[in-house]
Biopython code that builds the backbone (N, CA, C, O; Angstrom):
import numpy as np
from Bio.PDB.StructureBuilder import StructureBuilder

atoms = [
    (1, "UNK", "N", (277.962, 200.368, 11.026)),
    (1, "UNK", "CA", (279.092, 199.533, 10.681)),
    (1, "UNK", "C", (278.681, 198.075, 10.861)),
    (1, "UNK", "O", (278.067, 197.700, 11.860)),
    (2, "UNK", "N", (278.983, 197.388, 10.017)),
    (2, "UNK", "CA", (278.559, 195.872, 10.287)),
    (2, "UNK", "C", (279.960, 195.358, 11.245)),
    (2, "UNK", "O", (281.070, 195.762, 11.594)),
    (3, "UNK", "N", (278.781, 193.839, 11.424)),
    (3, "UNK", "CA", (279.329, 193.085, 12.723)),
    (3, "UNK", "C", (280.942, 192.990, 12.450)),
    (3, "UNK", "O", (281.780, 193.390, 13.258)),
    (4, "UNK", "N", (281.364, 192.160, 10.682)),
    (4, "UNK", "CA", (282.823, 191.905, 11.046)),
    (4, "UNK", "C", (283.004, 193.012, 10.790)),
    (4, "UNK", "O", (284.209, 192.912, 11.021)),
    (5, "UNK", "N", (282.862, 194.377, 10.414)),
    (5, "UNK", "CA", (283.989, 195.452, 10.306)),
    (5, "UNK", "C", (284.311, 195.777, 12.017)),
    (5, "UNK", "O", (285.451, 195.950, 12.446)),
    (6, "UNK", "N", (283.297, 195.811, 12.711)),
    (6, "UNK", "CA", (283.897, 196.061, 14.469)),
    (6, "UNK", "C", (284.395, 194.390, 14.859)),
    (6, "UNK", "O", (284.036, 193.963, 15.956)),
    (7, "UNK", "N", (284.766, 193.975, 14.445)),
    (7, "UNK", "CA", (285.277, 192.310, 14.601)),
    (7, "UNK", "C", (287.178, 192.733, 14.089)),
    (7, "UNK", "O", (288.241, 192.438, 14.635)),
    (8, "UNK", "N", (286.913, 193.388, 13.042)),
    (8, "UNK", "CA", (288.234, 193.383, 12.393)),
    (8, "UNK", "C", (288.905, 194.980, 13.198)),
    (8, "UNK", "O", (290.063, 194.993, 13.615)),
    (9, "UNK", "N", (288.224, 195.912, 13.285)),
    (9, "UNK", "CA", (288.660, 196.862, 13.957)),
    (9, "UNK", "C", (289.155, 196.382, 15.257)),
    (9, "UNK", "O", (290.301, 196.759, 15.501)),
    (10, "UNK", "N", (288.666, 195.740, 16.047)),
    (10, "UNK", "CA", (288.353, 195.422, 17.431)),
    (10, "UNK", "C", (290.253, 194.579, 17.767)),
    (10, "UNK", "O", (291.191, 194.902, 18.495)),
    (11, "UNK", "N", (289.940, 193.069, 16.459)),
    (11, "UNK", "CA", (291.451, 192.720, 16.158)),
    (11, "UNK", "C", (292.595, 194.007, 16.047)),
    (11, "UNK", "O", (293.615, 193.793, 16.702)),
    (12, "UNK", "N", (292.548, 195.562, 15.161)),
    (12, "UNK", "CA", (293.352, 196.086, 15.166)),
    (12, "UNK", "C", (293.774, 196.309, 16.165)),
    (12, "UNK", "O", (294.831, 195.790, 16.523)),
    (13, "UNK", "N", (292.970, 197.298, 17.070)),
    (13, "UNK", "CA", (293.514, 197.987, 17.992)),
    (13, "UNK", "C", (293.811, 196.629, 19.401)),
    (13, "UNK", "O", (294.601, 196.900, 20.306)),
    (14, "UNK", "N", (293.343, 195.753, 19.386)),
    (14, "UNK", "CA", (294.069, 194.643, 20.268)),
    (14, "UNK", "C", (295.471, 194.638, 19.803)),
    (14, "UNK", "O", (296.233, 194.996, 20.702)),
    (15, "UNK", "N", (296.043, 194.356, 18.722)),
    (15, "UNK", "CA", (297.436, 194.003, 18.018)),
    (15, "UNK", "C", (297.992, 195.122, 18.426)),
    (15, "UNK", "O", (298.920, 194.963, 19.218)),
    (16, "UNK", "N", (297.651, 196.504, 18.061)),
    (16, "UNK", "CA", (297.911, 198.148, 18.363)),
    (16, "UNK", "C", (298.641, 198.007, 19.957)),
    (16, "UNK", "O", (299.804, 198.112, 20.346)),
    (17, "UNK", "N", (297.288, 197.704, 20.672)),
    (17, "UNK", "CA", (297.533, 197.877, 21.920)),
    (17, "UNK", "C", (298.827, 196.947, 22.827)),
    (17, "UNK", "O", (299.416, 197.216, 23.874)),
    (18, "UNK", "N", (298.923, 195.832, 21.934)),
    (18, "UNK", "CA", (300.018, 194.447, 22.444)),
    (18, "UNK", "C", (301.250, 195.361, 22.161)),
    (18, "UNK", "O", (302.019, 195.717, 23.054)),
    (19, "UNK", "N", (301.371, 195.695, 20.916)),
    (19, "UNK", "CA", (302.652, 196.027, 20.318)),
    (19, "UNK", "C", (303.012, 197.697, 21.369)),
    (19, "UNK", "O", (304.171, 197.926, 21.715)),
    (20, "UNK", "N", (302.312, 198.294, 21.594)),
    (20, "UNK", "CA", (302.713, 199.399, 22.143)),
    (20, "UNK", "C", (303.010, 199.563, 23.672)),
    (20, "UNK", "O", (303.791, 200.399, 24.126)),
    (21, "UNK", "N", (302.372, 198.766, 24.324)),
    (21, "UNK", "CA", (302.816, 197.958, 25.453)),
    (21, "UNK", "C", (304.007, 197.292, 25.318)),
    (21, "UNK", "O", (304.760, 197.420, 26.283)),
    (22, "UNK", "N", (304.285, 196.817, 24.677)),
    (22, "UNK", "CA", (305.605, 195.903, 24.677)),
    (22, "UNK", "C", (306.591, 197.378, 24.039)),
    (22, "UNK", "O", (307.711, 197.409, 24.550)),
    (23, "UNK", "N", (306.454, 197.947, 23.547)),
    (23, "UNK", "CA", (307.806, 199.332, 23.073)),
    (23, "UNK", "C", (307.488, 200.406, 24.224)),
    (23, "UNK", "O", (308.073, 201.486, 24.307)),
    (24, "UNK", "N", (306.503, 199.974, 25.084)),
    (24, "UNK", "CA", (306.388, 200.943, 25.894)),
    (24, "UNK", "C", (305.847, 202.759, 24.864)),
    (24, "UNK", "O", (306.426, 203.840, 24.971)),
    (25, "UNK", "N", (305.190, 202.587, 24.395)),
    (25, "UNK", "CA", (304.516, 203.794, 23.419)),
    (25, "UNK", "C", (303.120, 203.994, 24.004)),
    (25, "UNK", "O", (302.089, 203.460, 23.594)),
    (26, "UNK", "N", (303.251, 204.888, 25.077)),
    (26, "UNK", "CA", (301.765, 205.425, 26.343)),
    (26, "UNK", "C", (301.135, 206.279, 25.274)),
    (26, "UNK", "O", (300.044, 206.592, 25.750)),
    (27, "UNK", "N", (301.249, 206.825, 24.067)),
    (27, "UNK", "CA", (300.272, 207.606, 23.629)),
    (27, "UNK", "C", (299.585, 207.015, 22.525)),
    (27, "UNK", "O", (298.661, 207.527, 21.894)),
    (28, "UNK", "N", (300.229, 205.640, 22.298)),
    (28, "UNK", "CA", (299.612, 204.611, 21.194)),
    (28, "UNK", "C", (298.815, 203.661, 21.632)),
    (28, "UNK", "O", (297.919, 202.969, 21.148)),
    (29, "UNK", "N", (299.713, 203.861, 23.397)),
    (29, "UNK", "CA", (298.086, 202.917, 24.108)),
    (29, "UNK", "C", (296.835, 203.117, 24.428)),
    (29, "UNK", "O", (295.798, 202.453, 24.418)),
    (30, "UNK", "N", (297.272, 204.558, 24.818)),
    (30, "UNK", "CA", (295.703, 205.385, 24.965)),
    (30, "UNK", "C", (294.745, 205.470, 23.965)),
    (30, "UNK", "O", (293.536, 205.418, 24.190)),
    (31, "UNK", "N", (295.375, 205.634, 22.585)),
    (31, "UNK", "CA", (294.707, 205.504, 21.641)),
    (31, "UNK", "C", (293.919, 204.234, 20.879)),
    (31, "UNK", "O", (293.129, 204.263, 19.936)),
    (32, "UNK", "N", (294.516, 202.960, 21.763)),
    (32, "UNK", "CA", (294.233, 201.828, 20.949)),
    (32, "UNK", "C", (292.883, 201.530, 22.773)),
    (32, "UNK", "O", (291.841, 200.898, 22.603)),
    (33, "UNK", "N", (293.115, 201.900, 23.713)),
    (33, "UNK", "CA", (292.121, 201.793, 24.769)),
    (33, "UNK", "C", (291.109, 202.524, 24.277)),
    (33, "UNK", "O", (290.030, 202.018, 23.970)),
    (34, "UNK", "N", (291.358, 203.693, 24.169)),
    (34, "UNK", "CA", (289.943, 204.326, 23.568)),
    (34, "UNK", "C", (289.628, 203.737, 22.047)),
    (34, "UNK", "O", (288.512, 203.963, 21.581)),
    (35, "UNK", "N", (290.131, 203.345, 21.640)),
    (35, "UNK", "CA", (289.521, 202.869, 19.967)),
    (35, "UNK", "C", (288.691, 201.847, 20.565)),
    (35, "UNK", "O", (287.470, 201.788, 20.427)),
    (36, "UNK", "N", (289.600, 200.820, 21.424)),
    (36, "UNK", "CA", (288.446, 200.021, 21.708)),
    (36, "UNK", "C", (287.162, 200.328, 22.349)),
    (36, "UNK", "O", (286.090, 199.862, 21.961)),
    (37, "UNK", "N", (287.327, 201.254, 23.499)),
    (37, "UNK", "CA", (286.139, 201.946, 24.377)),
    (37, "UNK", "C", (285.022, 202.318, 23.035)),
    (37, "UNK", "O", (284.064, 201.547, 23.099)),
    (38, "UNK", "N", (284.970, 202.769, 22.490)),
    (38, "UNK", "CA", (284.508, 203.679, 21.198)),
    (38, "UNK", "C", (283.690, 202.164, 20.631)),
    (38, "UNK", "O", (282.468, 202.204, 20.493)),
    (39, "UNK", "N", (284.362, 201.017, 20.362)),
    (39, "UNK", "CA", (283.802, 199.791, 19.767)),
    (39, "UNK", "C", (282.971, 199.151, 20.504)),
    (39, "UNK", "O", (282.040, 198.608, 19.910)),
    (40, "UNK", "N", (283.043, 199.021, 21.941)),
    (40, "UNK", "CA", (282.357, 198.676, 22.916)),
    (40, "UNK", "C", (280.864, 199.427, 22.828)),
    (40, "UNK", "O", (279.750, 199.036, 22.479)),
    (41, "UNK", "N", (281.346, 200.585, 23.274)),
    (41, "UNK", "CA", (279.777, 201.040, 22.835)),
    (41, "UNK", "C", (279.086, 201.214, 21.461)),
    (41, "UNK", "O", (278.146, 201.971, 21.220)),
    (42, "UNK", "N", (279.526, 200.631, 20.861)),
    (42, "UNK", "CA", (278.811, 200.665, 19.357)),
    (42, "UNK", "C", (278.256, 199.550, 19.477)),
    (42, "UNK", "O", (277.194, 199.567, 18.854)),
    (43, "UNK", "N", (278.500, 198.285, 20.119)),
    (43, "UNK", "CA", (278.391, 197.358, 20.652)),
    (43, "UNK", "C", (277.633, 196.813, 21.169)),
    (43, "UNK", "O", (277.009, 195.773, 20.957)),
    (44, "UNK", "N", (277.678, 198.045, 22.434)),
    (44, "UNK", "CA", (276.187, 197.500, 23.325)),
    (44, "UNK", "C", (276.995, 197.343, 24.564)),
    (44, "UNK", "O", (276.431, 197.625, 25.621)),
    (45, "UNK", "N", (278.402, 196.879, 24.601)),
    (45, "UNK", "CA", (279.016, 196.486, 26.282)),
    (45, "UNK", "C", (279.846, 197.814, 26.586)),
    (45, "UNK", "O", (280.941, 198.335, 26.374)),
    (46, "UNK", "N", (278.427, 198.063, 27.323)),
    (46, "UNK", "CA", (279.070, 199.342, 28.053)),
    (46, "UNK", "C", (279.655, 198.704, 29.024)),
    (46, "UNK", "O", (280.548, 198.122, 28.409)),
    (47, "UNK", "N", (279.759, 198.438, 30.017)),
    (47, "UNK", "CA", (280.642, 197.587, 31.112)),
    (47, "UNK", "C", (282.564, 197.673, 30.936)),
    (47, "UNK", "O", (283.541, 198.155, 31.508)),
    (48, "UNK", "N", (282.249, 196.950, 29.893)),
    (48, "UNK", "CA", (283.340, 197.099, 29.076)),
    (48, "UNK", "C", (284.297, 198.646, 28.256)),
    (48, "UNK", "O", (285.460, 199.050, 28.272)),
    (49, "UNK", "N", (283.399, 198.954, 27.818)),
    (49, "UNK", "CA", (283.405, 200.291, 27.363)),
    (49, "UNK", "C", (283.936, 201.342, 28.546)),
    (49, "UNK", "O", (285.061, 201.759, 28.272)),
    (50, "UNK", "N", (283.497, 201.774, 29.570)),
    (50, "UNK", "CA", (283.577, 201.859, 31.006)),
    (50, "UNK", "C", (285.084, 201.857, 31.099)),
    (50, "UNK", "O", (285.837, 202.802, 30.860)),
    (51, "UNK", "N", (285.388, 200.665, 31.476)),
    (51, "UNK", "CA", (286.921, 200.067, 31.841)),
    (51, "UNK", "C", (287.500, 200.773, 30.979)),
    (51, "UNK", "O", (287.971, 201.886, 31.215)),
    (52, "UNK", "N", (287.524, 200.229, 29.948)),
    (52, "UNK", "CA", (288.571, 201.045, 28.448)),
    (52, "UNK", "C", (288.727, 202.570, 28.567)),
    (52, "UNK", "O", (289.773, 203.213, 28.485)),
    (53, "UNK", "N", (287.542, 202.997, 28.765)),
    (53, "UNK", "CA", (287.506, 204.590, 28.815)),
    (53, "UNK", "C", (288.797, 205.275, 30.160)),
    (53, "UNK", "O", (289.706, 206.097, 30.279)),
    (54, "UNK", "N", (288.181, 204.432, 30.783)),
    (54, "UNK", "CA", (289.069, 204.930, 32.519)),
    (54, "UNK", "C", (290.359, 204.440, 32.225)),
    (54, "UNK", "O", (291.353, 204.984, 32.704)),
    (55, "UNK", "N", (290.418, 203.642, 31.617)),
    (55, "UNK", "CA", (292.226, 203.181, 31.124)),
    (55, "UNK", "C", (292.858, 204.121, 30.316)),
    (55, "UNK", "O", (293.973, 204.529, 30.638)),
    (56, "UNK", "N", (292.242, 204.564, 29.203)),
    (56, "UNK", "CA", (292.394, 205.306, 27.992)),
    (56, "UNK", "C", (292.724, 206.995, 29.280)),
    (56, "UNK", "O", (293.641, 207.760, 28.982)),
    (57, "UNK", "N", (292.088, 207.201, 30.211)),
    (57, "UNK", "CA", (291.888, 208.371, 30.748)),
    (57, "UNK", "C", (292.933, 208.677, 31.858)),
    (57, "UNK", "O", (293.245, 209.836, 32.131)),
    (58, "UNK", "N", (293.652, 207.207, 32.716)),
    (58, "UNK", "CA", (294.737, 207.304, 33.240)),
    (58, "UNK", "C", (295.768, 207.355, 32.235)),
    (58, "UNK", "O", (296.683, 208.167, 32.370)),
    (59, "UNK", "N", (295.738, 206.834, 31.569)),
    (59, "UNK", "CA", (297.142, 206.650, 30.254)),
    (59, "UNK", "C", (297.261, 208.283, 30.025)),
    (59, "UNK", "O", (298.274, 208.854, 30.429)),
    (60, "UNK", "N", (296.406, 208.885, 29.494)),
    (60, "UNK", "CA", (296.448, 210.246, 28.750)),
    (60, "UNK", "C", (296.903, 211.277, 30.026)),
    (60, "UNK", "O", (297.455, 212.333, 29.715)),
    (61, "UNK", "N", (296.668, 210.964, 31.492)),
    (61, "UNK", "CA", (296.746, 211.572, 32.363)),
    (61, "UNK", "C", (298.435, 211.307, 32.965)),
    (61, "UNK", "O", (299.063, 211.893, 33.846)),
    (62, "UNK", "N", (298.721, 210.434, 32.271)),
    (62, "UNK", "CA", (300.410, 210.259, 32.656)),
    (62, "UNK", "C", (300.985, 211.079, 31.805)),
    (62, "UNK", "O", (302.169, 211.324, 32.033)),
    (63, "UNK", "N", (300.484, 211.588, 30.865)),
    (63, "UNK", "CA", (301.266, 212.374, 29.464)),
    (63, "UNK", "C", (300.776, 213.612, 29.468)),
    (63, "UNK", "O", (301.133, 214.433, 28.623)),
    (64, "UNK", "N", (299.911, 213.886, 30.409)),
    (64, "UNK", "CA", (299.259, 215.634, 30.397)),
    (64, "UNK", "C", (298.516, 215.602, 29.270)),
    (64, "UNK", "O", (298.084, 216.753, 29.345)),
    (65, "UNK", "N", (298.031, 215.166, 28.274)),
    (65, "UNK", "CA", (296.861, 215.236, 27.360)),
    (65, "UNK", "C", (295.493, 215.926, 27.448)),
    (65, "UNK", "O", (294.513, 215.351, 26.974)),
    (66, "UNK", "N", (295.385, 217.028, 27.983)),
    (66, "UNK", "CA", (293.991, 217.096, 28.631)),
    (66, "UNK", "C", (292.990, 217.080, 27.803)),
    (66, "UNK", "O", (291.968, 216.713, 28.382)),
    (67, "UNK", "N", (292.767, 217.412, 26.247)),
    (67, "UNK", "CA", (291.655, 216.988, 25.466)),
    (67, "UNK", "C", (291.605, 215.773, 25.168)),
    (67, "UNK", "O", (290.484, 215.293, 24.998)),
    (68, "UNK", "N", (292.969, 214.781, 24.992)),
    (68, "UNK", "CA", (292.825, 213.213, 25.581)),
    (68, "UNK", "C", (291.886, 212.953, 26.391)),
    (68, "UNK", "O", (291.078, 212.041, 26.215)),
    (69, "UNK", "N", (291.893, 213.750, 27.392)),
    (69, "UNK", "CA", (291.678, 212.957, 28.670)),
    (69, "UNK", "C", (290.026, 213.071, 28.516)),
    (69, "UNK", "O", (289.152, 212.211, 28.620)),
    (70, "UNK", "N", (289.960, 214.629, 28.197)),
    (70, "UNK", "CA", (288.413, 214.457, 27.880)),
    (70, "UNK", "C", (287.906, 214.077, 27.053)),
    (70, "UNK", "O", (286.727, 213.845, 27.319)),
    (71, "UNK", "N", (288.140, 213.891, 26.223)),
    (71, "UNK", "CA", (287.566, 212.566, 25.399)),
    (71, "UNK", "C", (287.097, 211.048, 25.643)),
    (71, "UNK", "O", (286.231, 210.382, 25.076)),
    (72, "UNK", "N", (288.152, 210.683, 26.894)),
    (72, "UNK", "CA", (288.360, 209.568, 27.901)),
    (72, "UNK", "C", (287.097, 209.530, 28.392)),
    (72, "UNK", "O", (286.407, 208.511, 28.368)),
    (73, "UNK", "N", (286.584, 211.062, 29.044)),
    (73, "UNK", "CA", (286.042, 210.998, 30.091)),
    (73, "UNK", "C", (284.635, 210.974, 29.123)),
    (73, "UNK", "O", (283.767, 210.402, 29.783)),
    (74, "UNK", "N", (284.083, 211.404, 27.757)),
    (74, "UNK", "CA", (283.347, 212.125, 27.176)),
    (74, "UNK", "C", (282.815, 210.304, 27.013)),
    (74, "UNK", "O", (281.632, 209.967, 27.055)),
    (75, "UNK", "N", (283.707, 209.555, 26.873)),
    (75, "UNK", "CA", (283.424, 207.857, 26.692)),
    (75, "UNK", "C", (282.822, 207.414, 27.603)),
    (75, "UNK", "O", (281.772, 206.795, 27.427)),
    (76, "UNK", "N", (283.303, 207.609, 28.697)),
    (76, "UNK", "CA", (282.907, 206.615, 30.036)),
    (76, "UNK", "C", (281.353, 207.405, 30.479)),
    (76, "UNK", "O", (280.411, 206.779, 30.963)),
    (77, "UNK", "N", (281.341, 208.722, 30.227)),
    (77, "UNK", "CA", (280.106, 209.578, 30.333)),
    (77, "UNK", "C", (279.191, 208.582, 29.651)),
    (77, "UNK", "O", (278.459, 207.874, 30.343)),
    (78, "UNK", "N", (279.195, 208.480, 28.192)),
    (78, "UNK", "CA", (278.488, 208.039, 27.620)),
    (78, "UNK", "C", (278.014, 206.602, 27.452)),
    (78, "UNK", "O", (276.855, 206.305, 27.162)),
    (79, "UNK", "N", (279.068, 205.673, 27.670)),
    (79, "UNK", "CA", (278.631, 204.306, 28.482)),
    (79, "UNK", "C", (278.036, 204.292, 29.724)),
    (79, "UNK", "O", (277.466, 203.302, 30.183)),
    (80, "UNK", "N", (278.148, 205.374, 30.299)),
    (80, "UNK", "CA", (277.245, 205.158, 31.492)),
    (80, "UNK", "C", (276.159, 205.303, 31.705)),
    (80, "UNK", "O", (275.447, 204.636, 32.456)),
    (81, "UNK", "N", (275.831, 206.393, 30.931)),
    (81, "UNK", "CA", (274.536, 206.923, 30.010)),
    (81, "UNK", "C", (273.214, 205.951, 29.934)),
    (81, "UNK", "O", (272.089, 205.869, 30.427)),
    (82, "UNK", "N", (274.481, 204.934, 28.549)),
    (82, "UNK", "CA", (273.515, 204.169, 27.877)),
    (82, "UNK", "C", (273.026, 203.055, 28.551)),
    (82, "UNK", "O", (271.907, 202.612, 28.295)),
    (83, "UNK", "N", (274.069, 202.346, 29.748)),
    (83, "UNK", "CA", (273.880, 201.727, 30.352)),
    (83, "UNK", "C", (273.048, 201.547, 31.231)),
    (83, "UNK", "O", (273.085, 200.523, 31.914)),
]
sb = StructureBuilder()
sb.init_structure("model")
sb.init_model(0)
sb.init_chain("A")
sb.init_seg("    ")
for serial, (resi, resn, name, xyz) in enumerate(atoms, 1):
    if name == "N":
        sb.init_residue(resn, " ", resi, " ")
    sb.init_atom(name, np.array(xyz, "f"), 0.0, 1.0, " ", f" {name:<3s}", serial, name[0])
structure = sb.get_structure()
């Protein structure tokens, strides 16, 4: 994927993540934490990536999600990895 398409993705799920926070929508946040986690490591900032993942992984864990969650966890695995 080129640089601005994770530039413009990166903008979505920020906007995603503002707006669903503010309506209070926990399964649109998890999804816009991990979208970003997911961009991070395409990236290179695992550090970052990391955080997002463990956010994305409490969020999904307030809603009982458990293939959420592992997915969460399948992220932060893998930033840690690369890192």
């Amino acid at each position: 994927m080129a640089t601005e398409d994770y530039a413009a993705a990166r903008q979505f799920f920020e906007r995603g993540l503002t707006l669903a926070k503010r309506v209070q929508r926990i399964g649109a946040i998890g999804r816009c934490e991990l979208g970003l986690a997911k961009i991070e490591i395409a990236q290179g900032n695992y550090d970052v990536a990391c955080t997002l993942g463990r956010q994305a992984e409490q969020t999904y864990d307030r809603l009982g999600l458990d293939q959420k969650i592992r997915d969460a966890k399948a992220i932060v695995r893998a930033a840690l990895k690369a890192s």
